[in-house]
C-alpha positions as CSV (number, residue, x, y, z in Angstrom):
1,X,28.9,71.9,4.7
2,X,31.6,73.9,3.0
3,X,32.9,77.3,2.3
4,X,30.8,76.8,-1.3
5,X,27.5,75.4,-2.1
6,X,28.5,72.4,-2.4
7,X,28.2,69.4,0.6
8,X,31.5,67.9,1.6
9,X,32.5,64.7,4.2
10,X,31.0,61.5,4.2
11,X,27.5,59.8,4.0
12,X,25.7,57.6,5.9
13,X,22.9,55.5,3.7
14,X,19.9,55.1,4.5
15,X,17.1,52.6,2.4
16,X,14.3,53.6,0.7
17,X,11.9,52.4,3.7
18,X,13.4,54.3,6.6
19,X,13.8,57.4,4.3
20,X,10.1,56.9,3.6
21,X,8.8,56.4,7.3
22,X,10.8,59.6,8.0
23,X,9.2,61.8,6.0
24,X,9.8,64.7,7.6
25,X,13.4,64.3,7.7
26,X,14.0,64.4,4.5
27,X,15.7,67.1,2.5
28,X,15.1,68.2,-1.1
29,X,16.7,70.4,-4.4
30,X,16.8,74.1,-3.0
31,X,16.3,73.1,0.9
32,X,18.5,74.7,3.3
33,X,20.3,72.9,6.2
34,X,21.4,74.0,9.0
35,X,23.5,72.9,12.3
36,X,21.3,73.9,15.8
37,X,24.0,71.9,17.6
38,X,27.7,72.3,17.1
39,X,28.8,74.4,14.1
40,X,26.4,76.9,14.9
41,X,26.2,79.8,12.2
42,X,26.5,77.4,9.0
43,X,24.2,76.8,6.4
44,X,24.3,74.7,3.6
45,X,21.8,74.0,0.3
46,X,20.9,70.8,-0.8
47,X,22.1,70.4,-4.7
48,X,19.7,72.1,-6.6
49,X,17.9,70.6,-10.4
50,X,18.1,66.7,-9.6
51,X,15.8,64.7,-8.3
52,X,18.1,63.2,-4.9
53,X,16.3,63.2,-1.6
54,X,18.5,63.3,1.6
55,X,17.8,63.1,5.2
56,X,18.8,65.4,7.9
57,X,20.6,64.0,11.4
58,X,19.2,65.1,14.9
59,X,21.7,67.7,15.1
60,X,20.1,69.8,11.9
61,X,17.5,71.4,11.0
62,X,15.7,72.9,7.4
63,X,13.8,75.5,5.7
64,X,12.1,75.0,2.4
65,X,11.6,78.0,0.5
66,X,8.4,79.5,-1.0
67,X,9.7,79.4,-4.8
68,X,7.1,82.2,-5.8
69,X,8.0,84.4,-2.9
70,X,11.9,83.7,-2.9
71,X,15.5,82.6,-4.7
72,X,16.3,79.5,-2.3
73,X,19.7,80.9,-3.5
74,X,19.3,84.3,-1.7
75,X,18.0,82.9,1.1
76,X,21.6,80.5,1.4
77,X,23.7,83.6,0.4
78,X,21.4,85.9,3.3
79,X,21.9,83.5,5.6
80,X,26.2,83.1,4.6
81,X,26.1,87.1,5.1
82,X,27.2,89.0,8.5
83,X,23.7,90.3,9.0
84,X,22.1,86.1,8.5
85,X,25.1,84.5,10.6
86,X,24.7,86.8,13.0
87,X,20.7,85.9,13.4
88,X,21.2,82.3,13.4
89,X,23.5,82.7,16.5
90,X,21.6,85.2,18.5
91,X,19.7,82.5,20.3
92,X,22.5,80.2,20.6
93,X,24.1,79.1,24.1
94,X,27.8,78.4,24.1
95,X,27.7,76.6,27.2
96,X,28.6,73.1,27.0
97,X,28.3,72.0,23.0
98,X,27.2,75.4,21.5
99,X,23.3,74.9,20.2
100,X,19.9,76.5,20.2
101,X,17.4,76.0,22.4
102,X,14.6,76.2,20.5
103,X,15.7,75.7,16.7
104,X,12.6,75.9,14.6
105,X,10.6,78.3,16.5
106,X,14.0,80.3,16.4
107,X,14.7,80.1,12.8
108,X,11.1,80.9,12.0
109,X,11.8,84.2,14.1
110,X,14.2,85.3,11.7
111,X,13.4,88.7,9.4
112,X,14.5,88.0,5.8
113,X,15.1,91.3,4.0
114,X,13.7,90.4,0.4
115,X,13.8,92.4,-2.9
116,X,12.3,91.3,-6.0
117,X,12.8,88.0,-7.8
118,X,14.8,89.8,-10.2
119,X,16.9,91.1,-8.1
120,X,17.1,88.0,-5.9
121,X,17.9,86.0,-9.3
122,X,20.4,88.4,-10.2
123,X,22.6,88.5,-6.4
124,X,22.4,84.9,-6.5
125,X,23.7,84.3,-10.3
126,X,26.8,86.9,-9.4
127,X,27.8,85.0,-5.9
128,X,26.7,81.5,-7.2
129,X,29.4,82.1,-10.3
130,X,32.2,83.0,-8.3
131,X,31.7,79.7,-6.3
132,X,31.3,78.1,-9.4
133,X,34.6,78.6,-10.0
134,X,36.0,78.1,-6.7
135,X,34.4,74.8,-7.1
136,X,35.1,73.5,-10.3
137,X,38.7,74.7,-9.4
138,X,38.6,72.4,-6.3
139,X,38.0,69.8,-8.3
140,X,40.2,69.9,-11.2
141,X,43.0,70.4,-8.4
142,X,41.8,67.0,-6.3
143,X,41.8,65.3,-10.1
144,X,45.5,66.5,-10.5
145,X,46.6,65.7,-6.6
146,X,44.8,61.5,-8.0
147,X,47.2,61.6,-11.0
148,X,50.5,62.6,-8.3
149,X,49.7,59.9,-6.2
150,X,48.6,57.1,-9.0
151,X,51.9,58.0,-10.0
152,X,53.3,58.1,-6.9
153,X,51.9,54.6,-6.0
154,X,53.3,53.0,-9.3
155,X,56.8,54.1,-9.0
156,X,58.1,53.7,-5.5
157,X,55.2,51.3,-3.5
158,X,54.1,49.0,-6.7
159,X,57.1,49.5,-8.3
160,X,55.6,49.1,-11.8
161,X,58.9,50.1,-14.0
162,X,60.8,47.5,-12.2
163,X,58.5,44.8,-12.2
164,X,58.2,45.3,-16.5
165,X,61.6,45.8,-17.3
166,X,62.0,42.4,-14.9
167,X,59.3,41.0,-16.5
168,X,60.8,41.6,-20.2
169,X,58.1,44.2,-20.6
170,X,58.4,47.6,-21.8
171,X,57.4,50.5,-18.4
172,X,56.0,52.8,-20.6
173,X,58.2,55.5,-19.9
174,X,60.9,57.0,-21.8
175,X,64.3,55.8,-22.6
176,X,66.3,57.8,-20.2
177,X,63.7,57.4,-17.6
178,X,63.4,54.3,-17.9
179,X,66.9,53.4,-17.7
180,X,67.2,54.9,-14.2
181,X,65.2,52.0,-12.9
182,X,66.7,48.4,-12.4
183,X,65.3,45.5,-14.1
184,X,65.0,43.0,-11.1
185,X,64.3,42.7,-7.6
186,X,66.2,41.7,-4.1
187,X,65.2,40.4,-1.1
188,X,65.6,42.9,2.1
189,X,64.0,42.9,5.6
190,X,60.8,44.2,4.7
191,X,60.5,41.8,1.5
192,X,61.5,42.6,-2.0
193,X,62.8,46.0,-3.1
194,X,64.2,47.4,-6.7
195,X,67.7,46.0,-6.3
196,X,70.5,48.7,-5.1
197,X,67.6,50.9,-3.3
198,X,68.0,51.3,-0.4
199,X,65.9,50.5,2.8
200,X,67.0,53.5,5.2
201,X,64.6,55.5,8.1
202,X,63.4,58.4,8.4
203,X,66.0,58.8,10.8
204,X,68.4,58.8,8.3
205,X,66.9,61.1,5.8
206,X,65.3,63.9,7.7
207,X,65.4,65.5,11.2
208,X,62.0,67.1,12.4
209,X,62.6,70.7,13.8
210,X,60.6,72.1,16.6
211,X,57.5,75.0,14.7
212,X,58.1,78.5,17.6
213,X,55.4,80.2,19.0
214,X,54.5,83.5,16.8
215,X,54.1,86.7,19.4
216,X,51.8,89.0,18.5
217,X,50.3,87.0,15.9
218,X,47.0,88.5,14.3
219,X,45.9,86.2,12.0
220,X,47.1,87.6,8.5
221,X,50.0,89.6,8.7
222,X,52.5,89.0,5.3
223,X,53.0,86.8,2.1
224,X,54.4,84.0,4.1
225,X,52.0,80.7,5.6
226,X,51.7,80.1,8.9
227,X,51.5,76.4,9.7
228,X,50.1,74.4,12.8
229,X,49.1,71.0,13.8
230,X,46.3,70.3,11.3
231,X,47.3,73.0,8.0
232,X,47.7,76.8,7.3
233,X,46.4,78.9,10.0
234,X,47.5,82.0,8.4
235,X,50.0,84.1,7.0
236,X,53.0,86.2,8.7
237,X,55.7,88.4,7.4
238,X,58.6,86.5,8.5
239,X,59.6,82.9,7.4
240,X,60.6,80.3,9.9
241,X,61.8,77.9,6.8
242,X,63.0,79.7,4.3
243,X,63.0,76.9,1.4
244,X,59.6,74.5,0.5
245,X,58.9,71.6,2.7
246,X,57.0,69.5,4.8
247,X,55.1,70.1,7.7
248,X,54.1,67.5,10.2
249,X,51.4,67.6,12.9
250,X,52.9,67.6,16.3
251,X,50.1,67.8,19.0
252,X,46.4,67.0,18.6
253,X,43.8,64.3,18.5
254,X,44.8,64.6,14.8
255,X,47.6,65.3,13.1
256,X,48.4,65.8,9.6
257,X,51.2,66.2,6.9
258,X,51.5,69.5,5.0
259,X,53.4,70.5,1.8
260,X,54.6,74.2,1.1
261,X,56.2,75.3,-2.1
262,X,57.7,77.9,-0.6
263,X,59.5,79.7,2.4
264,X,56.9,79.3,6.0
265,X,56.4,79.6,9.1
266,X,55.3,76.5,11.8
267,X,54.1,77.0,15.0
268,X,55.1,75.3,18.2
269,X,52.4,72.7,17.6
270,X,54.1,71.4,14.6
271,X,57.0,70.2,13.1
272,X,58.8,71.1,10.0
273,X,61.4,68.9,8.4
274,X,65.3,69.5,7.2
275,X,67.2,66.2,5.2
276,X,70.2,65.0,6.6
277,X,70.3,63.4,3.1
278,X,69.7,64.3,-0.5
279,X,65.8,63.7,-1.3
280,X,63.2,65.6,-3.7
281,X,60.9,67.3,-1.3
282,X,57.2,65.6,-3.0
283,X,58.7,62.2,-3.2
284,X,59.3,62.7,0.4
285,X,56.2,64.2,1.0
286,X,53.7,61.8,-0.6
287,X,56.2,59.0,1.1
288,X,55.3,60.6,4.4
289,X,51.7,60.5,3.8
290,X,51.5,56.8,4.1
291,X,52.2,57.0,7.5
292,X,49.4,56.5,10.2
293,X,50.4,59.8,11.9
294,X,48.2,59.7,14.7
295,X,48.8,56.1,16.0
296,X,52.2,57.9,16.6
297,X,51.9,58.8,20.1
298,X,54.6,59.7,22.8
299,X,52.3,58.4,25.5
300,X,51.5,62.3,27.0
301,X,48.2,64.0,28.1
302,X,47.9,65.8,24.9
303,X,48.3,63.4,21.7
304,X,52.0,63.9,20.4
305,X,54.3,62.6,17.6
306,X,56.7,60.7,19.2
307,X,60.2,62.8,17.5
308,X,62.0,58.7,17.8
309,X,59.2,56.7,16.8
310,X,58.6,58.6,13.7
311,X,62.6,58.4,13.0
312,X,62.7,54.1,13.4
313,X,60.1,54.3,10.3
314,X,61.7,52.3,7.2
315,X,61.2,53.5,4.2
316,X,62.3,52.0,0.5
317,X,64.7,54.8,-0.1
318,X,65.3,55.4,-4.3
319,X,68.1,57.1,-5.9
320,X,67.9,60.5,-5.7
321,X,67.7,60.6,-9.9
322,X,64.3,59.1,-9.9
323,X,62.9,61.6,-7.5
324,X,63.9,63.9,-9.4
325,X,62.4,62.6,-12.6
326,X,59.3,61.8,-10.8
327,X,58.9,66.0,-9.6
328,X,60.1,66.8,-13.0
329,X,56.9,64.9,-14.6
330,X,54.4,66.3,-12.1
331,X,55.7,69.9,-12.2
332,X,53.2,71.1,-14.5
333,X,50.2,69.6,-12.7
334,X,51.5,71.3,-9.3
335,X,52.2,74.3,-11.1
336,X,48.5,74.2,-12.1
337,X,47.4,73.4,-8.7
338,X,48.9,76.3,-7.0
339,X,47.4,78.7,-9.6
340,X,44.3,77.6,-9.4
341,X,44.1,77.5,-5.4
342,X,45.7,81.2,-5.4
343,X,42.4,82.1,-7.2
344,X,39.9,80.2,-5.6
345,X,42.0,82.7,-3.0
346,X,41.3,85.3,-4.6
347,X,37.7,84.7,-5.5
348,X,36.8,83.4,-2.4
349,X,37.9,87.3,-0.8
350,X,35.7,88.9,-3.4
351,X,32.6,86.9,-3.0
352,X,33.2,87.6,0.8
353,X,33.0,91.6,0.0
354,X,30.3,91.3,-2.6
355,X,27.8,89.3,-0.1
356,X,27.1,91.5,2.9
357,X,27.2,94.8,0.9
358,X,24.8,92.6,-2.1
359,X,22.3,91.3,0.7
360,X,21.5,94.5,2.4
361,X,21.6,96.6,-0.7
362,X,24.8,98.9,0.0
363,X,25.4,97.4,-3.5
364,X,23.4,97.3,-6.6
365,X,23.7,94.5,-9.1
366,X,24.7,96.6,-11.8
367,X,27.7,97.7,-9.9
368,X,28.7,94.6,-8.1
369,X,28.8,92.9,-11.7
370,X,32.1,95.3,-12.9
371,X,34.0,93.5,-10.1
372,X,33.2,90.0,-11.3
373,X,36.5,88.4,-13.8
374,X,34.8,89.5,-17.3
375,X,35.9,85.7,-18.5
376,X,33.2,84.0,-16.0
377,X,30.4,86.4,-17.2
378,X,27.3,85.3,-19.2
């Protein structure tokens, strides 16, 4: 379940047979879905015009809608409002894993204000647009992050203008570019490399700074991100880093690596980095991401990045020239991304202020429409 309509993690398959000897399991176009253990308070709706059946896991539970009575669209958006997350978690226990104690009977219990069809149609074309767009934004930006990385992968772990030019063939790249890189290999410790790169650590290259703890910290608070362990946990008005960079997970079952393109703040359960040596901050980056961060451990209670395991890493270190090329090619695509995620941002806040005031009729369609980007209407 995600912050759209749309259903996001991974599958587990199921044939035909078990799907059909589970009948009541199964899910359908316009079914809701929701958590009675765990994530308490979500819902999700099963993609809607296509004929795919699902099945639900022990720990959910669904609600087909009456089509002549209601918008199964409505009913998701009621149920995403204040006023619906509210009624989902009013029988919930939070000892122990959070869940409900009696899910169907409970969810059956739930009053549904309901307008007319038109109406319902109409609330759930304005909300269903805006994530829409937040969707097809989240996908043209994973589409661009594929291309960084194939690119990525070919340059500095295949090694694909190397292995041409050593090969007599031409890299597809031009002239100048191609000129930067060598036109054979040489053996080193870790096998063969693009001769005169160099094989250095991380060590070398970068030092990992302690994140600080943020007193009085509400939440949202300035233009600046606020970093921890596993990604942006806010915003403040102060910058800890006051350049772009990389942040690294520093305590936690999981830990992940983090790029900002501008000035930020990390928390004490992170690490940000500084170079030692000259490098372009995405080539580090997408360098850093091959690393298995969380078999990284400095043996403590709490899962931790070792600071001195993380520094003995090796890494195929290339001139500073081609990292520069490579960001200077993928600009443009990371320019895109950025605006595009700034608003899904900013979509994401309106659809949050339409829904409650849409669903319990503070709002009429007629005026809620005026606030929706003229260039996604009809």
């Amino acid at each position: 379940i995600s912050d759209t309509q749309t259903f996001t993690g991974d599958f587990v398959y199921v044939s035909e047979k078990t799907a059909d000897d589970l009948r009541s399991c199964n899910v359908y176009s316009g079914d809701l879905v929701f958590p009675h253990r765990g994530a308490i308070g979500q819902v999700g709706i099963v993609p809607q015009n296509h004929g795919k059946r699902y099945m639900l896991s022990t720990s959910l539970m669904k609600l087909t809608c009456n089509r002549d009575l209601v918008d199964p669209l409505f009913i998701f958006y009621f149920f995403r409002s204040t006023i619906g997350r509210q009624a989902l978690l009013q029988n919930a226990s939070t000892v122990g894993t959070p869940g409900i104690g009696q899910p169907l009977a409970s969810l059956k219990s739930i009053v549904v204000p309901v307008p007319p069809m038109d109406e319902q149609h109409a609330i759930a074309h304005i909300l269903g647009t805006l994530d829409d767009k937040i969707e097809s934004n989240r996908r043209m930006n994973e589409t661009l992050e594929a291309m960084a990385r194939t690119l990525f992968k070919s340059w500095f772990v295949d090694f694909d203008p190397v292995r041409a030019k050593a090969e007599g063939r031409a890299p597809g790249l031009p002239k100048p570019i191609a000129d930067l890189f060598p036109n054979s290999f040489e053996e080193s410790e870790f096998g063969k490399k693009p001769r005169g790169w160099e094989i250095a650590t991380w060590g070398k290259l970068i030092t990992l700074e302690y994140g600080k703890t943020l007193s009085g910290y509400q939440g949202n608070g300035g233009p600046y991100p606020v970093y921890g362990t596993n990604g942006i946990i806010g915003t403040c008005s102060t910058p800890l880093c006051n350049h772009g960079g990389i942040i690294i997970g520093r305590k936690g079952a999981y830990r992940g690596i983090h790029f900002s393109s501008g000035p930020f703040f990390v928390i004490d359960t992170a690490f940000y980095i500084e170079p030692k040596r000259p490098l372009e901050w995405r080539w580090a980056y997408y360098e850093m991401l091959r690393t298995d961060l969380n078999n990284i451990d400095s043996g403590s209670a709490i899962p931790s990045t070792s600071r001195d395991d993380f520094y003995s890493i090796p890494v195929v270190y290339p001139p500073i020239e081609i990292q520069l090329e490579f960001a200077r090619l993928l600009d443009p695509a990371w320019y895109r991304q950025q605006l595009s995620a700034e608003e899904s941002g900013s979509l994401a806040t309106l659809r949050d202020a339409l829904l409650p005031k849409l669903i319990s009729g503070e709002l009429r369609v007629k005026d809620a429409e005026r606030f929706v980007p003229e260039s996604m209407n009809g």
